[in-house]
C-alpha positions, 0 to 999 in steps of 0.5 A, spaced: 812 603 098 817 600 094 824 599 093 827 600 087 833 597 085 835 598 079 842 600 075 842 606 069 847 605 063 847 610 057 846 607 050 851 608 044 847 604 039 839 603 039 837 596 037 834 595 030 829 592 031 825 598 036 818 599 032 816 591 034 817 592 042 812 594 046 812 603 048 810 608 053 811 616 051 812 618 057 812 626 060 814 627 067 815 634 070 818 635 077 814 639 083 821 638 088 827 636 088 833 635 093 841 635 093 839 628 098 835 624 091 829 625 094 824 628 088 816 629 088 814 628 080 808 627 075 808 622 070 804 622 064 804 614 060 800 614 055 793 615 057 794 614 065 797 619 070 801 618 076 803 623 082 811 619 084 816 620 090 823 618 091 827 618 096 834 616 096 840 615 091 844 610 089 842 603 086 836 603 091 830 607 092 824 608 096 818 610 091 811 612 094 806 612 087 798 614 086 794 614 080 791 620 078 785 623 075 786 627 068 783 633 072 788 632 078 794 632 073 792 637 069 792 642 075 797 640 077 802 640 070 802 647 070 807 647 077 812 643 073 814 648 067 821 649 065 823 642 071 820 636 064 822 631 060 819 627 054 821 620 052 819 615 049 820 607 054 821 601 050 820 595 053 825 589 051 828 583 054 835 581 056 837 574 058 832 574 064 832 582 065 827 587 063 830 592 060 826 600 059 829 604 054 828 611 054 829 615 048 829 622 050 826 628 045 826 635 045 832 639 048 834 632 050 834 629 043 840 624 041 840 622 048 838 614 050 839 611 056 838 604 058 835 602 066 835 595 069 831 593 075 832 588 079 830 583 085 835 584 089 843 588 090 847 581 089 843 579 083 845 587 080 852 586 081 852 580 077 849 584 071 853 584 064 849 589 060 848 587 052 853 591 047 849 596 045 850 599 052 855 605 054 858 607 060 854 605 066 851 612 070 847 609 076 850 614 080 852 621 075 847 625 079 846 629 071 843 623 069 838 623 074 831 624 070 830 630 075 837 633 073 836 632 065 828 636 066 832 641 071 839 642 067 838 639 060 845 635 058 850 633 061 856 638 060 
């Protein structure tokens, strides 16, 4: 188990320089998912696969993640349909932070959203995000991955 402290902000301008950073194309698809912020997904990054549960809700989470064979994916991805999200991660750096950069295609085309991780509470409350972030929305249950794959947009 890890705990995962991380802060989610949406992105109002893409930085110029996207096509020199480091980039995953990610899909994931959800098997379950509960109003208490636990979730059970599967996630495609490039050529490896992964089986992931979440639980908890809020700056910190609890994730549990195994690597899967193609095969156990593909027996599998057949259960996520109409519950999934394509995007592509790029990885950047700001100050001492890493930042992942999720720029979302099909039905979520136009949405980027920004996530932080980070070593600790304190150390996420002293965060100060880059300008070209937008509006924090850490703790917008619509925002939530699980939530995009499973409703789309945001009203």
């Amino acid at each position: 188990m890890v705990l995962e402290i991380e802060r989610k902000f949406l992105v109002h301008r893409l930085p110029d320089d996207l096509t020199c950073h480091e980039n995953l194309e990610l899909q994931q698809g959800y098997l379950s998912s509960s109003e208490n912020g636990s979730e059970v997904r599967l996630r495609s990054e490039n050529t490896r696969r992964f089986l992931t549960v979440k639980t908890g809700s809020g700056v910190a989470r609890s994730i549990y993640e195994t690597e899967l064979t193609a095969v156990q994916f593909d027996a599998l991805w057949p259960a996520t349909s109409e519950r999934r999200i394509r995007k592509t991660r790029y990885i950047l750096s700001w100050k001492a932070h890493v930042v992942e950069l999720d720029v979302f295609h099909d039905r979520l085309e136009g949405l980027a959203v920004a996530e932080v991780e980070f070593d600790s509470i304190e150390d996420s409350r002293a965060f100060v995000p880059p300008e070209w972030f937008g509006r924090e929305v850490t703790d917008q249950e619509e925002f939530k991955n699980r939530n995009l794959a499973i409703f789309g947009w945001p009203a």
